[in-house]
Structures are given as C-alpha cells and as structure tokens.
KEGU-833186 format. One record per residue (C-alpha): x, y, z; residue in three letters. Coordinates in steps of 0.2 Angstrom, whole numbers, plus 2048, in hexadecimal, padded with zeros to 3 digits. Example, Ala and Ser with C-alpha at 12.3 -4.5 7.8 and 13.67 -1.06 7.14 Angstrom:
px, py, pz, r
83E, 7EA, 827, ALA
844, 7FB, 824, SER
# end
This chain:
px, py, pz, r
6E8, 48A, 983, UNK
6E0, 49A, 98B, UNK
6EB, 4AA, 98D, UNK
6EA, 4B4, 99B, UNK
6EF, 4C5, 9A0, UNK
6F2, 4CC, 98F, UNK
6EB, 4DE, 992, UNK
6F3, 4E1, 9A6, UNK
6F8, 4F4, 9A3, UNK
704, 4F1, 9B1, UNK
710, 4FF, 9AB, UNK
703, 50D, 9AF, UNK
705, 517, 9BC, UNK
6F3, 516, 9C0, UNK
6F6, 501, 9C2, UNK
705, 505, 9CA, UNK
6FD, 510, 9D8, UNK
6F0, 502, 9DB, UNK
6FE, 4F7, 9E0, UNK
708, 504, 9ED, UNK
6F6, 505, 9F3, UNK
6F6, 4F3, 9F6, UNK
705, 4EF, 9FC, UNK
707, 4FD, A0B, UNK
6F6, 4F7, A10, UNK
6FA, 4F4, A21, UNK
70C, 4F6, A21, UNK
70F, 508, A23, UNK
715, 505, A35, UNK
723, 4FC, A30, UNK
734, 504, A31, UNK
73C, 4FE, A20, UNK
72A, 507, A17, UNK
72D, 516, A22, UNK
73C, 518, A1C, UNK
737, 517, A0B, UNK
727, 522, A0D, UNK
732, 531, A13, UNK
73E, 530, A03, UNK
72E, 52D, 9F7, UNK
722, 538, A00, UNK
717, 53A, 9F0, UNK
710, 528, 9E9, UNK
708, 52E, 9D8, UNK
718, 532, 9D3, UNK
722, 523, 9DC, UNK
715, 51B, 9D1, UNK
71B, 524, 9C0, UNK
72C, 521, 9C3, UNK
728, 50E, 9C6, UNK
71D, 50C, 9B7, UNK
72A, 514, 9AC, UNK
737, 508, 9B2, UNK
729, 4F9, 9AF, UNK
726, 500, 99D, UNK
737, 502, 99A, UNK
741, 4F3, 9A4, UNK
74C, 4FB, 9AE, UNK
74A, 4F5, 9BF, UNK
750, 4FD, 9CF, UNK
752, 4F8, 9E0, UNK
750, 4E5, 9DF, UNK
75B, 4E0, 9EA, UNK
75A, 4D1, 9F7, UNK
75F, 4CF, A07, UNK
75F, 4BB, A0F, UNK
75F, 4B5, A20, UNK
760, 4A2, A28, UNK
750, 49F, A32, UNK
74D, 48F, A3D, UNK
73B, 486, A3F, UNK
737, 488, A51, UNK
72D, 476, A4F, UNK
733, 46C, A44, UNK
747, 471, A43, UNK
747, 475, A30, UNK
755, 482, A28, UNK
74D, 48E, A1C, UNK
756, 49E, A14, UNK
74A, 4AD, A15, UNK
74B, 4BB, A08, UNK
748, 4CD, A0E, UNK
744, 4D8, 9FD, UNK
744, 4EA, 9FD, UNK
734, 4F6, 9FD, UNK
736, 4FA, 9E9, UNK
737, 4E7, 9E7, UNK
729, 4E2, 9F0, UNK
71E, 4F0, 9E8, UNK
726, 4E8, 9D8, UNK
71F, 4D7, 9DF, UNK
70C, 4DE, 9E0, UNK
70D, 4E6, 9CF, UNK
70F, 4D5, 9C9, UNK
707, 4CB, 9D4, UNK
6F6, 4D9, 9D1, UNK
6F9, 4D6, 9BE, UNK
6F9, 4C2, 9BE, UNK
6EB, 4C2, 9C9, UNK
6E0, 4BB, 9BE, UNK
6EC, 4AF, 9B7, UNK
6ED, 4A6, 9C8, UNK
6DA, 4A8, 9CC, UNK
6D7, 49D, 9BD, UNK
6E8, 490, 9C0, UNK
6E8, 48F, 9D3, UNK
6DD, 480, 9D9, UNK
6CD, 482, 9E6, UNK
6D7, 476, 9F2, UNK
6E9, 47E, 9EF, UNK
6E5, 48A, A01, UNK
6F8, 491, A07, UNK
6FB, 4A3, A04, UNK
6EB, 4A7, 9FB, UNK
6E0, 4B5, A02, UNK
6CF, 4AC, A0A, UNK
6D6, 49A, A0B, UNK
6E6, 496, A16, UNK
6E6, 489, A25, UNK
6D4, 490, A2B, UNK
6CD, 48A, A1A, UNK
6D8, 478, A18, UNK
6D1, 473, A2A, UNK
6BE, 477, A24, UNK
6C1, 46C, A16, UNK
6CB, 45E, A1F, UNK
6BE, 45D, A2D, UNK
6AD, 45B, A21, UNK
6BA, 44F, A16, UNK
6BD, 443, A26, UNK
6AA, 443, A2C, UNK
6A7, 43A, A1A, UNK
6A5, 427, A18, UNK
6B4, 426, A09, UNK
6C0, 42C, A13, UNK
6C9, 41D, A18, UNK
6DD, 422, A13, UNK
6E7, 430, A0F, UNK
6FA, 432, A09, UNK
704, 442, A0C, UNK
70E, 448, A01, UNK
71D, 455, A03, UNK
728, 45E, 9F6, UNK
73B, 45F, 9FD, UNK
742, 46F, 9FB, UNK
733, 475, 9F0, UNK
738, 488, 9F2, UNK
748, 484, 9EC, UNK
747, 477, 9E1, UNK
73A, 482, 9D3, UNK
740, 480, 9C3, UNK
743, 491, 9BF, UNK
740, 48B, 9AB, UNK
732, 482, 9AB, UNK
72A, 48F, 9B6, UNK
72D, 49A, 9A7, UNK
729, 490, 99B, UNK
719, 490, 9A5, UNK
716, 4A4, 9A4, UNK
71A, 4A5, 991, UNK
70C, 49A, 98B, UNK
6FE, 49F, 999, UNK
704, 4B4, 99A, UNK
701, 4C0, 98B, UNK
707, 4CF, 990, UNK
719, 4D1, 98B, UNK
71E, 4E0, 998, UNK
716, 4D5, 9A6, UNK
722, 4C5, 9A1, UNK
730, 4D0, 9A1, UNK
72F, 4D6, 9B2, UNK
728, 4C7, 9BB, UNK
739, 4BE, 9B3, UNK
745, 4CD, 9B8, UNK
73D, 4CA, 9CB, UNK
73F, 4B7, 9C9, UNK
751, 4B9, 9C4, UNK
756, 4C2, 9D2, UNK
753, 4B5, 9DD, UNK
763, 4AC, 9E6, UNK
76A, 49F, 9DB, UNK
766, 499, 9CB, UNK
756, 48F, 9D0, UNK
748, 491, 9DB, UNK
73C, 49F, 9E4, UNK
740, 4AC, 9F3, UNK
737, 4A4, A02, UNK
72E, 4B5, A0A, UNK
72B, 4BF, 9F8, UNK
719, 4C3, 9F6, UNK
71B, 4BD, 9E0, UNK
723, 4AC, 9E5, UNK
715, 4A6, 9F2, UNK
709, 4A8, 9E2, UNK
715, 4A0, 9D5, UNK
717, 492, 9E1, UNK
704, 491, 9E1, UNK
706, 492, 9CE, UNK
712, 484, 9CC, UNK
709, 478, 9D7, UNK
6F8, 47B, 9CC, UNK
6FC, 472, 9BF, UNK
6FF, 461, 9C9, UNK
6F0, 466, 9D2, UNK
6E2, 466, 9C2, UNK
6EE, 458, 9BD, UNK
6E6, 44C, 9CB, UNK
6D7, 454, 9C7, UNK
6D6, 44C, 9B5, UNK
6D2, 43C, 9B0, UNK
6E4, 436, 9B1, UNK
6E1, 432, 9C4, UNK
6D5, 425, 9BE, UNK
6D7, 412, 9BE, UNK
6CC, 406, 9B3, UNK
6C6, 3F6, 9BB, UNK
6BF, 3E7, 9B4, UNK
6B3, 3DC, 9BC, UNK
6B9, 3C8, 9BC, UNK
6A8, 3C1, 9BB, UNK
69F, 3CE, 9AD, UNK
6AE, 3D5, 9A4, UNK
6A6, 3E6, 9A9, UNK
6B2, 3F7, 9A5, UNK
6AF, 402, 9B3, UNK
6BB, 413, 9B7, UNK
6BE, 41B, 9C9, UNK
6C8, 429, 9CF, UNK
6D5, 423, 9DC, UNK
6D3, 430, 9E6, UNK
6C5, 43B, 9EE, UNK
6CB, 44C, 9F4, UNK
6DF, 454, 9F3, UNK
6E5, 463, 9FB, UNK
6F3, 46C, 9FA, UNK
6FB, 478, A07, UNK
709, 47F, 9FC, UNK
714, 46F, 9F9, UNK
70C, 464, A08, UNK
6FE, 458, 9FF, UNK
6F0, 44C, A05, UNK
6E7, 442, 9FB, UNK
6D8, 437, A03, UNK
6D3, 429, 9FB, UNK
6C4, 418, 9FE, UNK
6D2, 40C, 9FA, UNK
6E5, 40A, A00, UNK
6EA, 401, 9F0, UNK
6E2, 410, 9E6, UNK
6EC, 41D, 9EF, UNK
6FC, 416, 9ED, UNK
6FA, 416, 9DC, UNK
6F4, 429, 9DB, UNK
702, 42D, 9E5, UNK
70F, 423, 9DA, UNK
706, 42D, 9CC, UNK
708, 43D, 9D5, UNK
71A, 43B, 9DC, UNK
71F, 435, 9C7, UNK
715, 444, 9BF, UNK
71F, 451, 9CD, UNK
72E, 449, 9C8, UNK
72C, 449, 9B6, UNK
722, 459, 9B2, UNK
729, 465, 9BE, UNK
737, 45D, 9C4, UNK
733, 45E, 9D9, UNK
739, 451, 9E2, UNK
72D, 448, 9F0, UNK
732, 443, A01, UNK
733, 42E, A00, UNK
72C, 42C, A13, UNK
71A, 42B, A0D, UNK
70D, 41F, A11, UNK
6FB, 41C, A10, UNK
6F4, 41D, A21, UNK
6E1, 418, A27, UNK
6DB, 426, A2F, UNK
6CF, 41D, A3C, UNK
6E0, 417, A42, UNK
6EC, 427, A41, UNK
6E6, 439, A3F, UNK
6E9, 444, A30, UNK
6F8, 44F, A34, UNK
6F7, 45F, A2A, UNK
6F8, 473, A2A, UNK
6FA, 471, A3F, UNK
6EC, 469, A44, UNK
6E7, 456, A45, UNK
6D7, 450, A3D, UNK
6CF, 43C, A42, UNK
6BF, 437, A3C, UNK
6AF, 43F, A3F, UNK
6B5, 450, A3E, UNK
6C0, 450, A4E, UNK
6CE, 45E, A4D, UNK
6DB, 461, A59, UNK
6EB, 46A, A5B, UNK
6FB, 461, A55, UNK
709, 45D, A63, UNK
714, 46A, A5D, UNK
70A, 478, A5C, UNK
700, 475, A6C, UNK
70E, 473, A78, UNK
715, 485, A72, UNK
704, 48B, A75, UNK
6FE, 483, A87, UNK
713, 489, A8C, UNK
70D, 49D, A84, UNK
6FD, 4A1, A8F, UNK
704, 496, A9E, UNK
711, 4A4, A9C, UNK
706, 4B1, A9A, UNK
6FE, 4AC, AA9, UNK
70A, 4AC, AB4, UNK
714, 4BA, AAF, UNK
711, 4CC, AAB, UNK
70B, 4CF, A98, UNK
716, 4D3, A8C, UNK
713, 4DB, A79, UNK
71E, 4CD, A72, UNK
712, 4C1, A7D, UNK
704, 4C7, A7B, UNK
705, 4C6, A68, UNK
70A, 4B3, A6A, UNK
6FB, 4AD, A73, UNK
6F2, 4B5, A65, UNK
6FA, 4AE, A57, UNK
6F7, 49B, A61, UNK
6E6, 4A0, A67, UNK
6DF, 49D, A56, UNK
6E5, 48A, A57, UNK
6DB, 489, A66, UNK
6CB, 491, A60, UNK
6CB, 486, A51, UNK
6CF, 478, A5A, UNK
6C5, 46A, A64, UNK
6CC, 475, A72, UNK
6BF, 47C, A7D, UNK
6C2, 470, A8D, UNK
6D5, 475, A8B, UNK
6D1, 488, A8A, UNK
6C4, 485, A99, UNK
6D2, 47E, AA4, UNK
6E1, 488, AA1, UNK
6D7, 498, A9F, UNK
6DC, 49B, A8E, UNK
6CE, 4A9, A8B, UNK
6D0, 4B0, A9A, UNK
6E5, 4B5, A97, UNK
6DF, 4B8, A84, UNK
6D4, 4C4, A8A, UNK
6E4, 4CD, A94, UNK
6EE, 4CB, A86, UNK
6E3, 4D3, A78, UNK
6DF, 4E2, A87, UNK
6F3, 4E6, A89, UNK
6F5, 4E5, A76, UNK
6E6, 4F3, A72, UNK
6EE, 4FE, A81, UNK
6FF, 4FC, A79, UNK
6F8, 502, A69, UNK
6EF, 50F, A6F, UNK
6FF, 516, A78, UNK
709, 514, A69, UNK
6FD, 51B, A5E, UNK
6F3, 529, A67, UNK
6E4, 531, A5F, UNK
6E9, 541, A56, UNK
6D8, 545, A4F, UNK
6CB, 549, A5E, UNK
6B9, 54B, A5A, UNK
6B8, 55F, A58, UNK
6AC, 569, A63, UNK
69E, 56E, A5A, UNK
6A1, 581, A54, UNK
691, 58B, A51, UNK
69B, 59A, A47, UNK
69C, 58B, A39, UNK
68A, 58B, A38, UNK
681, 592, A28, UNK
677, 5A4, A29, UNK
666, 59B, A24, UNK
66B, 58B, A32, UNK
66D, 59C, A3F, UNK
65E, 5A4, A3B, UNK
652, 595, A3A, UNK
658, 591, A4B, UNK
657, 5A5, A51, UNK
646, 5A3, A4A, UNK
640, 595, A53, UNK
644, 599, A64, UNK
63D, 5AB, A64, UNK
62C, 5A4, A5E, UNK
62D, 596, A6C, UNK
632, 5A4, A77, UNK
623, 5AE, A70, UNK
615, 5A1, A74, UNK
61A, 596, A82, UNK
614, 59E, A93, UNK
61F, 5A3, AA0, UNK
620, 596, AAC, UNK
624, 59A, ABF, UNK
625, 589, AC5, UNK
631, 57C, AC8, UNK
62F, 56B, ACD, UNK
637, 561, ADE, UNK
642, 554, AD8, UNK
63E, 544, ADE, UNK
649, 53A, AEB, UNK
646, 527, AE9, UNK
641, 51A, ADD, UNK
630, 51A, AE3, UNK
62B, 52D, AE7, UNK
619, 531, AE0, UNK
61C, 540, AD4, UNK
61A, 54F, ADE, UNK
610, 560, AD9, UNK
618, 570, AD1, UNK
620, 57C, ADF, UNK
61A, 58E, ADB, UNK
62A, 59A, ADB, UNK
62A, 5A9, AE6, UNK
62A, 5BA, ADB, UNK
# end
C-alpha cells in the first residue's frame, strides 16, 4: 500500500504563510478576520508562532461554536459549527499538507466540495450520461446522517496507513477531536468537507473494482461471460446514482453497495430506494432534473423560490439582500432548459438590475483610494529632459514660420477650404 504525504514540512513557517495566504483569499472583508488582523497585524510572524505550536502540539484557539440551521426546501435539522480564525487557518495547513493524499484517493465522479467540479460538473456529466442508449435505470442512494455518523476510528485507522508524516497525523487528529461528540465531522469546517470526500473514496474505487461484476452463464453453450452491473456512479457527498442497462443488475449493485457501507465504514443508507426507468421518471439529483435525451430542468423546489425572488425583484425596489438572491438562483436558470421561462418573466432583464445595484453598492462601500496620478515632469530623468529640449529647439530650428490658419469646416459635406493669410 502506497504512502502519501511523508515529507509535508507543515510546521514551517514558510508552509504555514502559504496557508494564511490561502485562507484570507477573499475573506478579509469579513468581520471575525478583521478582528483577527488588527490583533495579528504581522503574518510572517503569526506564522512562526503557528508553526512552533504545529512542531511542538500545543494548539491554541480551537474552539467551536454551533448553531441549529433549518433547510429552506426540504425541512432537514442540521447543527452548523462556526470555528474560530486560528482554527480555520489550522484547517488549511492540514488540508494544504494532505493535498496530495486526496488528489490520489478522491474519485473523478466524487464532485461536492472539490475546487472545478460541484453541481456545474455533475450536470455535465448526468446530461451526456442520459443522451446514451444504456441508460435505462438508475438507483439513488443516500447516507442517513453521514456527517454525523463518521466513524471517527475507522477514519483514523484510515490516515495511519495512507499518511507518513507523524506531525501532520497529530494535528489532523487534534482538529478531529475537537469536534462535538465522540463521533462524527463539523458540518461547515473546511478539513471535514475533504475527509468526508476521503471516507466516501474508498466505496467509491470499491464499485469501480471488479467486485461489482456478476458472471453469467449461457443455458444453450455453457458459455462464462462477466459484466459490470453498472455503467456510470456519482457521488455528490453522501447522495449516489448509479445507472445501469438492467434493473435486476442494479438492485444487485445496490444491495452490494448498501452491505459494503454497512459493513466497512459502518454508514447506514436510507431503505426508501428503488430502481426507477428513467424514460418514465426523471433523474432527481444536485437540483436539477435530468430525462432522456439530455433534457435538464430546474427541480420543483428550487424553481418555485427562484420564479417567487425576480417576481419580487420586479415589483419592488432592489435590495443588497435581493439582489444577491437572484444571483445565487440565476445560475439554476442559465444551466437550465430555461430560456422560454427567462424570456417571459424577464429574468435577464431584472438580473441585469440586480448585478447594476450590487457593483454601485460595492463601489460605495469600497471607494477607490488610489487614483491614477497626474503625470509629474520634475520625476523625469536629466537625459529624458534634455533629449526632449533637444528635439523641439531643432524642430523649431527648421520648420518655417507659418502665418496661416485654416477655416474650420461647418458640415459633413464642406469641400476643404483654402489657407487664410493672417494679417501682420
């Protein structure tokens, strides 16, 4: 079994920089950053203070704060945890230092939380999967509880045999101890979304492998053959398609699946599954719905909350908070089979408005404080002054006077007229 990440250096501050670096991209606006900015005004030696606690293992700051948070659409409980800025810079020294750990462990078709993938790049795939001839059925699957129900051993047990670097294991464990409860991940850190990815993987090349093969023997020449029971999977975090030619083969991979879960990393699957045919229902999955020959559309939920937003923004006058809900639904629409829907409600145009009040508001809030400077000729070299000196005395020197001026013309149309001789 390869090892990964045995040489990380994470407890550099150079490595550690990187990651302050990474994490205020963006979110130096905040007001919890700001806060911690104006107490730790110099990084480079935020970052040797943090390395020495990495090298050393005493961590500071870690604490976690948790809130209740409703689903708008579907009505589902979760508790949200709210870490603090050294904790989350602690979260993207680890998650930097594992990187290539879960570049080789994550699956192509595993697409929540990963940079270049999310819901933009599971429709893509979905939409070219339903326009081809073997896909007949599919089966989704969904983990209950999956954040909370992580085996906080097994994941370990996990890290020991695939991570090398001692220091690294000890902080990733510290981090995963902190969490709430004795088993588990913190819904909203930035490490759990990639262990969570990481946990997943292993079911993931599991249905890759041959064990979701089935032999078959032919009746009339006693012939061997082996096919896989399914043709495409993807997972968006713990939600799983599968797709398959035959409904009696994906029953059977799913049975498989729903065992090895069970058995391996000890996830329990929601029992309301069945296989569906998809030219008869569409495929319901990471908000949108998918029917045969590539035809994408908006699921129920999500479109009803979005033709309600721009009806709003409309009627009434624009507001920051809704302006920046039309753009968070306007995506749906544009990827959507939506155009006669946008045409008619004039979602463009009040997108349009919308993105207008947003760039004032910013501009307002952020006003330029670095306007171009005038050009200022006492910053000009001696040999720029002089080469310029000297070229308009010697065009001054053999150009002729010239004592006439020319009449301007008045329309479009009017001939050039002559020279006027000035009067001396």
């Amino acid at each position: 079994m390869k090892t990964h990440c045995k040489h990380t250096r994470c407890e550099t501050p150079a490595f550690v920089r990187r990651a302050i670096d990474h994490y205020l991209k963006g979110k130096r606006s905040r007001r919890d950053v700001t806060r911690f900015l104006e107490t730790h005004p110099d990084l480079d030696l935020l970052a040797e203070r943090i390395a020495d606690e990495i090298r050393e293992g005493r961590y500071r700051d870690t604490r976690i704060t948790y809130f209740n948070r409703i689903e708008p659409i579907s009505g589902k409980h979760r508790v949200i945890g709210r870490e603090s800025v050294r904790r989350q810079i602690y979260d993207h020294v680890a998650v930097m230092a594992l990187q290539p750990l879960f570049d080789a462990k994550v699956g192509r078709w595993q697409t929540a939380s990963i940079p270049n993938r999310g819901t933009i790049d599971a429709r893509r795939a979905i939409k070219r999967w339903t326009r081809e001839r073997s896909s007949k059925w599919f089966v989704k699957l969904d983990v209950r509880k999956y954040y909370p129900s992580i085996d906080r051993t097994t994941l370990k047990a996990m890290l020991t045999r695939d991570v090398g670097d001692p220091i690294l294991l000890r902080l990733v464990f510290h981090l995963i101890d902190r969490y709430q409860g004795d088993n588990g991940l913190n819904i909203g850190s930035y490490l759990s979304q990639w262990l969570a990815n990481y946990y997943l993987s292993h079911a993931y090349h599991w249905i890759e492998s041959p064990a979701m093969t089935i032999e078959r023997t032919s009746r009339r020449t006693g012939e061997i053959t082996r096919r896989r029971l399914i043709t495409h999977q993807l997972w968006y975090m713990d939600d799983l398609l599968l797709i398959g030619t035959s409904k009696r083969d994906l029953k059977i991979a799913a049975r498989r699946t729903v065992r090895y879960l069970k058995d391996r990393l000890r996830l329990d699957v929601h029992e309301e599954w069945n296989c569906k045919r998809l030219d008869l229902e569409p495929i319901d999955m990471v908000g949108y719905t998918f029917r045969p020959h590539g035809r994408v559309n908006i699921r129920s939920g999500v479109f009803l909350r979005a033709r309600r937003t721009f009806s709003r923004a409309r009627r009434r006058p624009m507001t920051e908070r809704l302006a920046r809900r039309c753009c968070s639904y306007y995506g749906y629409l544009r990827n959507s089979d939506s155009i006669r829907c946008r045409r008619r409600h004039r979602i463009d145009h009040t997108m349009r408005r919308a993105t207008r009040y947003l760039s004032i508001q910013h501009r307002k809030e952020k006003p330029c404080s670095r306007p171009y400077p005038a050009p200022n000729p006492s910053k000009r070299s001696a040999t720029t002054r002089a080469a310029t000196a000297s070229r308009t005395s010697a065009s001054a020197a053999t150009s002729p006077p010239s004592c006439t001026r020319t009449a301007i013309p008045r329309g479009r149309n009017t001939p050039p007229t002559k020279p006027i001789p000035c009067a001396t």
